[in-house]
Every structure is written in structure tokens, then in C-alpha cells.
C-alpha positions in Angstrom: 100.0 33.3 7.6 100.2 34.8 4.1 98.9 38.0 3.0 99.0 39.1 -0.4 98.7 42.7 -1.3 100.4 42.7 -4.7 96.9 43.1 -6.6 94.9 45.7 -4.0 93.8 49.3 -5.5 94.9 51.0 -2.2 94.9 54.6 -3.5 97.6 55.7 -0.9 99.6 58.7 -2.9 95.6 59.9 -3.6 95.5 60.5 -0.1 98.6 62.2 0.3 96.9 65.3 0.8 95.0 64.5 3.8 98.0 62.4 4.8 100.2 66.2 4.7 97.6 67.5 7.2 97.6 65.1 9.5 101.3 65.1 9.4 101.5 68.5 9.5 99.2 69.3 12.7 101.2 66.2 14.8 104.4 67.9 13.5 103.7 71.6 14.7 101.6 70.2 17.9 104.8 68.0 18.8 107.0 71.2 17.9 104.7 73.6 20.6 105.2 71.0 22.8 108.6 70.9 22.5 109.4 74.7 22.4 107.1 75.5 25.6 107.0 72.8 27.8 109.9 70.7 26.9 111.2 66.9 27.6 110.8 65.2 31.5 114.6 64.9 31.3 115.7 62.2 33.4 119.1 62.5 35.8 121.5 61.3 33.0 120.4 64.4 31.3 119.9 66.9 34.2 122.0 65.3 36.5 121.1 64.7 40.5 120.6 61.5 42.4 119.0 58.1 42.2 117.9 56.3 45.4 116.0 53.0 45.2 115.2 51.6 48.5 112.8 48.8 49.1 110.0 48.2 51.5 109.1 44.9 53.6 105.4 45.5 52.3 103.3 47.1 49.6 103.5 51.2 50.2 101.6 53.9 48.8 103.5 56.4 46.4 101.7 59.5 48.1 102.8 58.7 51.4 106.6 58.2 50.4 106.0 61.7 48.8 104.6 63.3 51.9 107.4 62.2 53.8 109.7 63.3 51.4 108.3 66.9 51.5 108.1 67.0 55.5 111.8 66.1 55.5 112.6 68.6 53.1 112.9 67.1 50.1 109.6 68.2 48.2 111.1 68.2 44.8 112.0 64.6 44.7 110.0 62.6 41.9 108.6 59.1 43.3 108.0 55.8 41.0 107.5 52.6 41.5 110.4 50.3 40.5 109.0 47.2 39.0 106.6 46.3 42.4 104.2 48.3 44.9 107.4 48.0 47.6 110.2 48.9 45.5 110.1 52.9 44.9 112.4 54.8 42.9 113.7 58.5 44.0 115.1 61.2 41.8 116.3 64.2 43.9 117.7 67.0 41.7 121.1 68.1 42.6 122.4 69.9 45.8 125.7 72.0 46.4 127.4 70.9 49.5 126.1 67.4 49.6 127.5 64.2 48.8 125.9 61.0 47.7 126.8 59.0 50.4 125.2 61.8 52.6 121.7 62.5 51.1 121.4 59.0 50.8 121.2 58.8 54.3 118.7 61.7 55.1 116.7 60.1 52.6 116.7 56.8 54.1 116.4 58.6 57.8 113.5 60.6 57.0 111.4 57.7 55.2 112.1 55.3 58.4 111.3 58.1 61.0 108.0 58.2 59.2 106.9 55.2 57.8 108.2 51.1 58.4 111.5 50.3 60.0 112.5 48.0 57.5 113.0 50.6 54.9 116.5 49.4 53.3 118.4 50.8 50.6 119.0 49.0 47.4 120.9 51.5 45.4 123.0 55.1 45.0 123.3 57.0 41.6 124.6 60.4 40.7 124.9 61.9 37.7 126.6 65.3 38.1 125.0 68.5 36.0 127.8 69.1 34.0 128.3 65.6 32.7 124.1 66.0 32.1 124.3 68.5 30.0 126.9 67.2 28.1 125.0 64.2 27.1 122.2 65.9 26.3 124.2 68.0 23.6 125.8 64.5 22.1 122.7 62.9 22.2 121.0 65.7 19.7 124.2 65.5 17.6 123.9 61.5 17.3 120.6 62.2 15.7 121.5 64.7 13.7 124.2 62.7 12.3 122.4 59.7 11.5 119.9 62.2 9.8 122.9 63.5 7.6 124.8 60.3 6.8 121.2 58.8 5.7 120.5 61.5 3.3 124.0 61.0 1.7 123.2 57.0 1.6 120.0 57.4 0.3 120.7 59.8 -2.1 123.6 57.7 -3.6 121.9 54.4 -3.2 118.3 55.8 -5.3 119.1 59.7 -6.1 118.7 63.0 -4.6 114.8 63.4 -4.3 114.6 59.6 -2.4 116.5 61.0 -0.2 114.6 64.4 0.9 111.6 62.3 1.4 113.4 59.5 3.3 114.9 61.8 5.7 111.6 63.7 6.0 109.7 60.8 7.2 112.7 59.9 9.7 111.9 64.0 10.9 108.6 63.2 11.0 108.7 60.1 13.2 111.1 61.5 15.4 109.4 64.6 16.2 105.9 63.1 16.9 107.6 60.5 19.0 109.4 63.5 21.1 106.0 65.2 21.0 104.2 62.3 22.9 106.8 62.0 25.9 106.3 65.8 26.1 102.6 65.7 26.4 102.2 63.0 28.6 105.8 64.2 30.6 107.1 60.9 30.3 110.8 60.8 31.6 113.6 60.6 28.9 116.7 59.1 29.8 119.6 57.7 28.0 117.5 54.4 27.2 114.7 56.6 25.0 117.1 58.3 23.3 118.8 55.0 22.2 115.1 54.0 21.5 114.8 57.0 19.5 118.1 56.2 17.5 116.6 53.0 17.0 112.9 54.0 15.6 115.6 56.1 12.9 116.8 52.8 11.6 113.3 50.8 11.4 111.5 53.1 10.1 114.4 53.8 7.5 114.8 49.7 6.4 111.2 50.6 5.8 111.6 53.3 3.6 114.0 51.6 1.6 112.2 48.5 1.0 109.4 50.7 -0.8 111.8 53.0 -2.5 113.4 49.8 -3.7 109.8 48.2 -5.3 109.5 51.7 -6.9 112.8 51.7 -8.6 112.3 48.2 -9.5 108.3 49.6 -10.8 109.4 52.1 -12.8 111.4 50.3 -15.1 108.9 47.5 -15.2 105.6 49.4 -15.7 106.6 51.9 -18.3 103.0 53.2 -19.4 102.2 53.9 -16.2 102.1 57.3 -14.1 104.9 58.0 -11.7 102.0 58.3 -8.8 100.3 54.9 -10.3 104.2 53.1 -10.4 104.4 54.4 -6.7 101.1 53.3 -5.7 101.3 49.9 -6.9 105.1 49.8 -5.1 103.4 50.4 -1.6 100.9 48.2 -2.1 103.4 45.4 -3.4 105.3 45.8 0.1 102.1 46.4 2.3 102.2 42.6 3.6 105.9 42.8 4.4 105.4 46.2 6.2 102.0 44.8 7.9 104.0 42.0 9.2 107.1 43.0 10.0 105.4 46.0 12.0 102.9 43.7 14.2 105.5 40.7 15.1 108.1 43.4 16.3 105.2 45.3 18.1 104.0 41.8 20.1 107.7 41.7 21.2 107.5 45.3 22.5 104.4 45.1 24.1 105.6 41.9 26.1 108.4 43.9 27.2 106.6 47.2 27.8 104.2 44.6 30.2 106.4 42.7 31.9 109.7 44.3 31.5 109.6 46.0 34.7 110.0 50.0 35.2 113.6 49.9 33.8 112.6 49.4 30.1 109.1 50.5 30.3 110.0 53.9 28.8 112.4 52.4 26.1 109.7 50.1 24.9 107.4 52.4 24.6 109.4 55.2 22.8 109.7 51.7 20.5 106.2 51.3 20.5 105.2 54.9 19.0 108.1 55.1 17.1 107.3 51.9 15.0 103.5 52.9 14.8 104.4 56.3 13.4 107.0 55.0 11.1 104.9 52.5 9.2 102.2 55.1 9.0 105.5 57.6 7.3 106.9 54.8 5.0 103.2 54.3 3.5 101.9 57.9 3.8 105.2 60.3 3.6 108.1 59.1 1.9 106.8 58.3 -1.1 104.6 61.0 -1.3 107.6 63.2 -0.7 109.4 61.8 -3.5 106.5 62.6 -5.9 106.1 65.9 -5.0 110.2 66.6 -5.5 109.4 65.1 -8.7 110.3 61.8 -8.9 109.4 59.8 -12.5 110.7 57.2 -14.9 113.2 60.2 -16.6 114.5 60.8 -13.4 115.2 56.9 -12.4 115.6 55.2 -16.0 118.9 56.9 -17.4 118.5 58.0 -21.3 119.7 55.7 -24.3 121.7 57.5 -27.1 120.9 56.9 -30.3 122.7 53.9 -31.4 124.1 52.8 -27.8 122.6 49.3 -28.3 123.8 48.7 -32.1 126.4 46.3 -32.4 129.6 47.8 -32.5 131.7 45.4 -33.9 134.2 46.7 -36.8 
């Protein structure tokens, strides 16, 4: 499959402007999201317990919560894990109680109410402290990888590259953390290292168009600085086209038939990798011409008799 873009008219950086918008009502929608309702942190966050027990047939996730409730657990989330008889339990933590312990109320209370031949598969605890400290070095990570890229980008290209590079990463991270808010989707350790992830795609992205731009503007020197970048996007449009939709099969195959254990991770994948094509065309070029990227900015000035021969 070929596709050629290098001759199409796509007047991206012309859009810009409605681009902004669109950015900027995902950014601040994501950013209420965040500030009043929060993430659906998972135990390795908030700490608490992980039972997974398994039934002998198919069981119905509003019964195991009813049980759950009666027996005096009624804040106890419920999932399936992977099939319709293996359910996942997340029980927040409680002082006085060991593991070994509440995983034996559960089990008691879920047999005394439904089949017999309820077994358990598997214990996890995460205490609250250790929670919260992962949480706090998981926002550092990102923030970070947000500074070292700025420093890399602006050393690779120059300083305005790299305001707009790091403003599309924000952008993509944001939205993605917007979208597990507003459907409460859990986030675990695994989303986070998908989000850590989307940071470096969407980036290789960035730089591949920041690259043909560079490469433009010594190329096409009676063009515009908005033309030179138009032309660059359009020149890597196949490449990001393709790159984005083969690594997008891969994650919906795994989001599919990866089982409950990834399902989260792929998707955070999923959105991030949608979103981040949509900044590398959209924002981080746009950015960079409105910082005031052009040809005197990445071609440096010839003095005045720098190429005469200088031989004595």
C-alpha cells in the first residue's frame, strides 16, 4: 500500500484557528473534569485489596454486588476478569484487618449466598501509604519527561520547536486524563505507563514533522514560513497516516481480546495515539508559527565574505 501525500494542498496551519478551539474546549473540559471529579484511581494508587475468585458457572455482576453489600461490604467495586465467571473485587482499605482475613469474609459471604463452588484465585494488597506514594512519583515521571523533552527538542531544532512540541505532549496528555475521568474508567499503574508511552509516540511524531520543516525551510526559500510548514505536514501525512492505523489494529486486537488485565492500558493507548496524530498535524506546528518560527530563525546568517576563498 502506498500513499503519496507530497503534492496535496491540505491547508492545515489555515485551520489552525479552528484547530485552537477545539483544542482549547477538550483542554479546559478535560481540566473541570480533572479538578472536580477526579481520576477512578485504582488500588495501586489508593491502596486496599484485590480478590479474584472464580465461579463454576456464568454469574451475574449485580448479584455478587448484592451479596457483597448484605455482608457488609457495600463499597466493594465488582468487574468481570476476562469471562462472565471470573469477577474481580476491589475493597478499599480497613484498619484492623488483615488480608488473609478479609479474604475469607469475602469468600464466606459470597458462598453463603450464591454457589458452593465459589473458590479463590487470588489476594492483593496495596497499603495507602505506599498508594499515595506512587501516585506522587507517577505525576513526577511525567513531568520529567515533559522537561527533559523541552531541553532535547530545543537543542536538537531551537527554542520555539520546543514550546510547541511539549505543548502538544500537554495537550494529549490532558485530553487522554480527561476521558478516563468522564467515563470513570479505573487508572492503575498500567495507564499510567500507557500514558508515559502516548508521551513518546506522539513526540517521534512531532519530530518527524519538525524535521521535514527544517529540511523545508532551507529548501523552499521564496516560500512563507506557514506555506514551508504546510507543505512539511503534508510531506509526512502518509508516514503519520500509516504509522498511526497499523499501531492502532495492534491495539484494538489487544483492547478485544486482551482480557480485563490490559483492557485499560490499551485503551489509554488507543486515545492517546488518536489525539496525538491529531496534535502533531494540528498543534505543534501551529505552535511553532505562532512563537515565530521562520527561515531567519532556522537558517543561521552568512557574513559578508564567509564563502570567499581564503587562501593567502
Amino acid at each position: 500500500m502506498k500513499l503519496n501525500f507530497a503534492k496535496a494542498n491540505i491547508d492545515f496551519l489555515g485551520q489552525r484557528r479552528i484547530a485552537l478551539v477545539v483544542s482549547l474546549v477538550l483542554i479546559v473540559g478535560s481540566l473541570l473534569l480533572l479538578g472536580f471529579r477526579g481520576l477512578n484511581f485504582g488500588i495501586d494508587f489508593t491502596g486496599g485489596t484485590l480478590i479474584e475468585v472464580g465461579y463454576p458457572e456464568a454469574v451475574e455482576l449485580e448479584e455478587v454486588r448484592n451479596q457483597l453489600e448484605v455482608g457488609g461490604f457495600g463499597r466493594a467495586t465488582v468487574q468481570y476478569f476476562g469471562t462472565s465467571r471470573d469477577v474481580l473485587i476491589r475493597l478499599a482499605p480497613r484498619e484492623g484487618e488483615n488480608t488473609a482475613e478479609l479474604s475469607e469474609q469475602v469468600l464466606e459471604v459470597l458462598r453463603s449466598g450464591g454457589p458452593a463452588g465459589v473458590e479463590l484465585r487470588r489476594v492483593e494488597f496495596v497499603g495507602p501509604q505506599v498508594g499515595e506514594e506512587l501516585r506522587e512519583q507517577g505525576g513526577l515521571a511525567m513531568i520529567y519527561a515533559l522537561f527533559g523533552i523541552l531541553i532535547y527538542v530545543a537543542l536538537r531544532f531551537e527554542w520555539r520547536f520546543s514550546v510547541g512540541a511539549v505543548a502538544a505532549l500537554v495537550h494529549d496528555v490532558i485530553i487522554t486524563l480527561g476521558i478516563f475521568s468522564l467515563f470513570w474508567l479505573e487508572f492503575d499503574l498500567s495507564v499510567l505507563a500507557a500514558v508515559l508511552a502516548v508521551i513518546g509516540y506522539s513526540l517521534n511524531d512531532t519530530i518527524v514533522v519538525y524535521d521535514r520543516i527544517r529540511e523545508n525551510f532551507r529548501k523552499l526559500r521564496k516560500q512563507t514560513a506557514e506555506r514551508v510548514m504546510n507543505i512539511s505536514v503534508n510531506e509526512t501525512l502518509a508516514r503519520t497516516i500509516i504509522t498511526g492505523v497499523t499501531t492502532l489494529l495492534v491495539l484494538l486486537a489487544l483492547y478485544l481480546l486482551g482480557g480485563a488485565v490490559i483492557q485499560n492500558f490499551a485503551l489509554a493507548l488507543i486515545i492517546g495515539i488518536v489525539v496525538g496524530t491529531y496534535s502533531s498535524i494540528y498543534v505543534a506546528a501551529a505552535v511553532a508559527l505562532v512563537m515565530g518560527v521562520d527561515r531567519s530563525v532556522m537558517l543561521p546568517v552568512k557574513k559578508e565574505g564567509a564563502e570567499l576563498d581564503e587562501r593567502p
